[in-house]
Each structure stands twice: as C-alpha cells, then as structure tokens.
N, C-alpha and C positions, 0 to 999 in steps of 0.2 A: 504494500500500500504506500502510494505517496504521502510525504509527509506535508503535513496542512501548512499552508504557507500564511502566515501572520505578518500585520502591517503593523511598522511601516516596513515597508522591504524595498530594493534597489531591485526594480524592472530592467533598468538602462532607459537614460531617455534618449540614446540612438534610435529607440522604435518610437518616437513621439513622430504623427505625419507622417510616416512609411507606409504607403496603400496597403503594400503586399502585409501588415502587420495590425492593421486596422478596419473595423469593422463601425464604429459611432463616428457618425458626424456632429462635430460640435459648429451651430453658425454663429459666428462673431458680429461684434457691432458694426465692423465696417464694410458687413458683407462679405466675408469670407469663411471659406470652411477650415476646421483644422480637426484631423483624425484624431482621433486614439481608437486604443482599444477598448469593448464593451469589458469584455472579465477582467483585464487590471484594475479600470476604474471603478468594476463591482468590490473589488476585495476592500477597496478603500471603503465604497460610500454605501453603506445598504438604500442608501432612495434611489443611487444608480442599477442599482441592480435589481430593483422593486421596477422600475421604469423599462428597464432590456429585457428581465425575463417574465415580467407579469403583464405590462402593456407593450413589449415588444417593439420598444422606441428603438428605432434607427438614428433618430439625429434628435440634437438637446437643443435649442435657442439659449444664446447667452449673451444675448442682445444689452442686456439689462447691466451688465458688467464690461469693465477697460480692457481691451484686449489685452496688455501688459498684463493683469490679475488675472488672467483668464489662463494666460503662458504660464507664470508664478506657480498658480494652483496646481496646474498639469504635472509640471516638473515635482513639483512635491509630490506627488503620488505617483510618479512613475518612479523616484529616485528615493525616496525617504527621507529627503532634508527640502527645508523653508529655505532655500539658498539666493532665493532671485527675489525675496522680498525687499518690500523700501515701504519706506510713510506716505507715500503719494500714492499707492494701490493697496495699502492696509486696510483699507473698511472694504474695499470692495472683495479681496480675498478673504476676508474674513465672512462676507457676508456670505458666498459661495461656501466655507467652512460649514457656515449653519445651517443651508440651506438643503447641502447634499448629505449633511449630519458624518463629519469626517471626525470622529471624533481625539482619536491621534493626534491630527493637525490643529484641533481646540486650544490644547495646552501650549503648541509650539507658538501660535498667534499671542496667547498671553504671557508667556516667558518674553516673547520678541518686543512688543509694548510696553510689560512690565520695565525693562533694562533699558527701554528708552529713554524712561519717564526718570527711573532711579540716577540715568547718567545725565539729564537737562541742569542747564544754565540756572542761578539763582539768579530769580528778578528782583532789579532794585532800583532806585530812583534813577541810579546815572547808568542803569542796562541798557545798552542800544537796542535799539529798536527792532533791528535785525531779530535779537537774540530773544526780545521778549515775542517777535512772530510766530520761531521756533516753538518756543512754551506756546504759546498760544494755540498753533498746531497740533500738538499732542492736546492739548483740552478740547481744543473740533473733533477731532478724533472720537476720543471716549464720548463725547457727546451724540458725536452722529450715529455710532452704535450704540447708544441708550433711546435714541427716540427712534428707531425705525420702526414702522409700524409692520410691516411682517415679519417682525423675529419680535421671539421674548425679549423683556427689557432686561437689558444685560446691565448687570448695575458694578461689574467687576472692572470696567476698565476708570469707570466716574472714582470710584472705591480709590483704584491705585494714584488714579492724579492727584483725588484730595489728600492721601497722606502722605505725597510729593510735599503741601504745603507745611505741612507740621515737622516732615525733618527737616526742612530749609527753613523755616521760620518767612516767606515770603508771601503770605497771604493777602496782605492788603495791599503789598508793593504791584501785584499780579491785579487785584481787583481795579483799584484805580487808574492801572493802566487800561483794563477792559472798560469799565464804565467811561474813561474818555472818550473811546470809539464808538459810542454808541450813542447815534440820533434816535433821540426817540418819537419822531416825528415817523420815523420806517419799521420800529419796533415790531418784530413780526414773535409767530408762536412758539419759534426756535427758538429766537432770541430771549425770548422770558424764560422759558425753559433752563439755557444755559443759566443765564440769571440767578434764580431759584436756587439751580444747584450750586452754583459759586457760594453765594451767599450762606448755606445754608440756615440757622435758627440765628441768622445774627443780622436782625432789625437793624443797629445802628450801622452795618455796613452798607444795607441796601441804602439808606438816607443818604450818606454820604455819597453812596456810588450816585444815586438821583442827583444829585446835588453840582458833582464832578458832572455828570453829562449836561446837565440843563446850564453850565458854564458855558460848553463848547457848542453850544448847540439851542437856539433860540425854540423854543416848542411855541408850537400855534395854535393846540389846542387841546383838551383832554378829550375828545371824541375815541382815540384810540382805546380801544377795548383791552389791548396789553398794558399798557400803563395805567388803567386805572384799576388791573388785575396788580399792578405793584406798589401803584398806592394805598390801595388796600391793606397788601402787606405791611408796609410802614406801619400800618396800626397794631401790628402784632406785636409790640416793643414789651419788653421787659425793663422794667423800672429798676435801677440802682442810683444809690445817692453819688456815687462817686462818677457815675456816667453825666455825660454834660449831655443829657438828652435836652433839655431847654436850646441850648444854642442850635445842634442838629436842625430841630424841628423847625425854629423860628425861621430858618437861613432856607428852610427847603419852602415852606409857605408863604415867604417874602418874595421868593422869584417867581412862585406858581401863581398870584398874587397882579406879577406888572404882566401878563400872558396880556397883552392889547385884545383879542380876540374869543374871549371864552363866551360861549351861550350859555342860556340860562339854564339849560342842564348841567352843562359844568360847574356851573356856580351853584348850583346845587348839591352836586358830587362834592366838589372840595367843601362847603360847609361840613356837609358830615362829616368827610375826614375829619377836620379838622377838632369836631363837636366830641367823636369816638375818643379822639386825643385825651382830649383837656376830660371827659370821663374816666378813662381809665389810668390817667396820672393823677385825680384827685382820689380814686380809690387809693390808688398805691401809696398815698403821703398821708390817708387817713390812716390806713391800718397800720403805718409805719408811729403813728401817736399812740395808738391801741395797744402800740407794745411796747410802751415805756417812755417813749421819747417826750423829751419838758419842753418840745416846743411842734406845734401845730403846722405842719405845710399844704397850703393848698396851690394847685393852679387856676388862673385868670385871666383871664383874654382881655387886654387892653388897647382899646382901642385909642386914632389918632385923636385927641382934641381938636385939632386944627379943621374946622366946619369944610376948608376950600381940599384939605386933601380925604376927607371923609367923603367929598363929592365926585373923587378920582374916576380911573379906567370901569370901575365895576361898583361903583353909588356907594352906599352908605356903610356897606360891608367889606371895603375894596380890602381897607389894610387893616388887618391885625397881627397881631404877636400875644406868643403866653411868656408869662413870668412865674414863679415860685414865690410866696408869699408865703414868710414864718412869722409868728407870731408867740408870746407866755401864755400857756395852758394851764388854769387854774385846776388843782387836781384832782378835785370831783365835779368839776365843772361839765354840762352834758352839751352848751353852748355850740361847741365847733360841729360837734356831733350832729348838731340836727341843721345845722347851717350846710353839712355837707350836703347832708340829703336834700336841702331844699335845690341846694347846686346841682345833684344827680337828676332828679327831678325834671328839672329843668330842663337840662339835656335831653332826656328821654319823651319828653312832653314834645320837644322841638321833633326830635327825630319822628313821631307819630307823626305830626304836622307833615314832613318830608313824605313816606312814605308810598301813598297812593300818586306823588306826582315825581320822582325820582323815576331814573334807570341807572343803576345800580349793578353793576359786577363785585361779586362776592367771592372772598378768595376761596373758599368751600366749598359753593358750586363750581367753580371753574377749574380749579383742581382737580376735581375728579375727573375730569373729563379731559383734561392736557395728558395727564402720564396714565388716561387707558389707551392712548393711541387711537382716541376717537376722529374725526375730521369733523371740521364745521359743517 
C-alpha cells in the first residue's frame, strides 16, 4: 500500500502550467488561464476537492483575486512553503487560504503577519511619514481581514496589531497621526470601523482624535451618519478626576459649535450630545460626594452673556461651554442632593421634549449591525 501523503508536501512547482501535468483550469483576472493539477490541489484544500470530485468542476474563476496571490497561493501548495508572499497580496492570499479552507497555510499567513507586525517601526512624533505609512499598512491589513463580509470575522490579526501598541508604548503617537488623515466630511463604514477598533474603550482618545481631525479639516455638517455614530460614542466617557475631561469636551463642542452650516437636525443632535454630557458628568461628581468627599462638584453649561454673540451662526444656543463647579458641603446637608436631581430632571425632561422630533443614530443600534457584516 502506498503511503498516505500528508500536506504540506513539495509536489515540485516545475509541474505548475505543464498541460501534459494538468487537468483544472484556474481563470485569472486578466483573463487568462493557469493549470494545475485537480488531486495536488485536493490534498491541500478539501473544498477543492468537494468541487472536482463531487461537482466535477473543471475550471475555478479567481477573478475575485490578484493574479500575483493567485501565483503565491499555487506555489505554496505545490511546494510547501509561503515563499513568494509580500504585504501587497496578503489579504488577498489569505483570503483564498479561507476560502479553499487550507488549513496548513492558516498558521503560515499568521506567523508571516505576526513577524511583520513584531518587527515595525515605532511611531513617534518626528516618525517620517514614510515609516508611519508602513505601520499604517499592517493596521489596513488586519482591518480589511476583520471586516470582510464573506469570511468569519477574524479578530487574530486586529489582536496582534493592538499588542504591537503596548510593547512599543506608541499608541496615541499612531492615533493622532490617523485621526489627522481623516476628513470626516468622507467618513465612510470602514472608516468608523477602523476607528472603533483603534480607539478601543478609551473615550478620551476618540475626543481628541475628533478634535485633531476637525483641525485639519473644516466639517460642513453633521448629516453624516458615521460621525454622529462617533459622536455618540464620545458620550460613552468615563469620568476620573485627574482626567481633564472638561477641556476635551469644551474644545471638541466649540469647533462643532462655529460648523456655519448645520440644520436644525443637527442642532438638535448636538444639543443632546451635548445634554447626555453634562448628565452623566453631574452623576459622576455627585456620587463622587456620596462617598466622602467635603466638597460638592457639579457641571454647568455656561452660557455667553454677550446678547450680540448669543445671537451668533446658530441663535440663542450657538455657544456654550461646561465648567466644574465645587463648592463646602454641609455634612448632613440633603441640599446639593436634590438640587442635583432637579439638574437631572431637567435634562431628561428636555430630552423627552427632543425625542419625537430628533433623528438620532445610537451607538447600540448601529453596532450591531456594523460588525455583523450586514450592508445598508
């Protein structure tokens, strides 16, 4: 009996294209055929071999793929090494990995990515530009293999980039360089996506990255349904006293604020924001008195005095800012206590108000439906 031959194994890619050697046609993107064999590329791939000998395909389209990755892929499964790989046809060879379920080749694609990532440039302030391209390029990378929508979401290669940032310590040097590039006037579903993941549960990095774009880049309006899926998020902030969440905020709602152009939806939209804010930072400063503290902080939206700029781009409402207000807290005094609530109150009464006339993207609903790979 012949001994069972186990992959990966060295065919020889002398037989890759050889008619007299070859039985499947594979058709290329640019219109061209290129042989192989059916039973090598069975040993590899059981869907190839599900296709040759249960639907008796003759030829595969691989239209959908760069001829370069299409060559890459072959060679590996005739020869037993990833040898002709490069970053410029990684996703697409990898995608063909998933797709024919190679699963030998699985590991080799993440070893190869893995050592990319471990061996990048640290980004820093005076990193040329060049170099932070590069890092950039491994992050599109893992990206574009996390959102495809016909393969599972692969979340191994997101995984390796972000703890790229924690043994280089270059995480916000990397961010701020991203949130510079990015108009959010073109803001697309990609682009949040990356976002998201960059950022991930750190509120004050998204602020700041909004803040760093809306420099470089004048916004014209909040109609965009992605940006106000990440202004949204901005409300998801976590309160520390030693965080200068006050300036953050003020600096991101003073620019959103001179937008010459917002409709009265938008002006609707960012009141809430802005209302969610100043709620959930007078929670956080109340029960921060609740637990000991001898002085009282609340937030407060103060408005300009000045009648002619109260009149400004968007009437009565145009400018505000919040500030933190402490105050001596008598120690059985019930006072601030119910002053909050009349504050909370408040809020919550306004937001009903809003409600039935608002359109509204919530980051809730809209996540769920970003990373199932749904389409609009």
């Amino acid at each position: 009996m012949a001994p069972e031959i186990q992959v990966p194994c060295n065919f020889g890619r002398e037989y890759i294209n050889v008619q007299e050697h070859c039985n499947l046609k594979l058709k290329l993107k640019n219109g061209s055929d290129y042989l192989v064999n059916s039973m090598i590329m069975s040993y590899n791939s059981p869907e190839i071999k599900r296709l040759t000998t249960e639907h008796h395909q003759t030829c595969l389209y691989m239209d959908d793929f760069e001829e370069d990755a299409v060559y890459c892929f072959i060679d590996a499964l005739y020869t037993g090494e990833l040898e002709k790989i490069g970053t410029t046809i990684f996703t697409d060879v990898y995608k063909m990995v998933r797709v024919f379920k190679v699963s030998w080749l699985l590991s080799r694609c993440t070893d190869f990515f893995t050592n990319l990532v471990s061996c990048r440039e640290t980004v820093s302030v005076d990193t040329e530009d060049s170099i932070y391209r590069e890092v950039k390029y491994l992050f599109d990378i893992a990206m574009i293999i996390y959102t495809q929508n016909h393969l599972e979401k692969e979340q191994i290669f997101v995984d390796v980039f972000m703890e790229s940032f924690e043994k280089k310590n270059d995480k916000l040097e990397f961010a701020t360089r991203f949130f510079g590039g990015i108009n959010l006037n073109e803001m697309s579903r990609y682009l949040t996506e990356q976002t998201v993941t960059l950022i991930g549960g750190d509120t004050g990095l998204l602020v700041d990255g909004l803040v760093t774009s809306l420099r470089h880049y004048d916004l014209r309006n909040l109609s965009n349904t992605e940006v106000r899926l990440l202004l949204d998020k901005c409300t998801d902030v976590s309160f520390h006293q030693e965080n200068p969440v006050e300036y953050q905020y003020n600096e991101l709602f003073d620019i959103l604020d001179e937008i010459e152009s917002l409709t009265e939806d938008d002006l609707r939209f960012l009141n809430r924001i802005k209302r969610i804010w100043i709620k959930r930072a007078s929670s956080f400063f109340s029960s921060s008195k609740s637990k000991g503290h001898s002085t009282s902080t609340r937030v407060v939206e103060k408005e300009n005095s000045n009648p002619d700029a109260l009149k400004g781009k968007h009437g009565e409402n145009s400018k505000s800012t919040f500030s933190f207000e402490e105050r001596e807290v008598e120690p059985e005094s019930t006072s601030s206590e119910a002053q909050h609530k009349e504050e909370v109150g408040g809020v919550e009464e306004r937001e009903e108000e809003l409600e039935d006339t608002r359109s509204v993207v919530t980051l809730g609903s809209s996540t769920s439906s970003y990373y199932s790979g749904e389409e609009d």
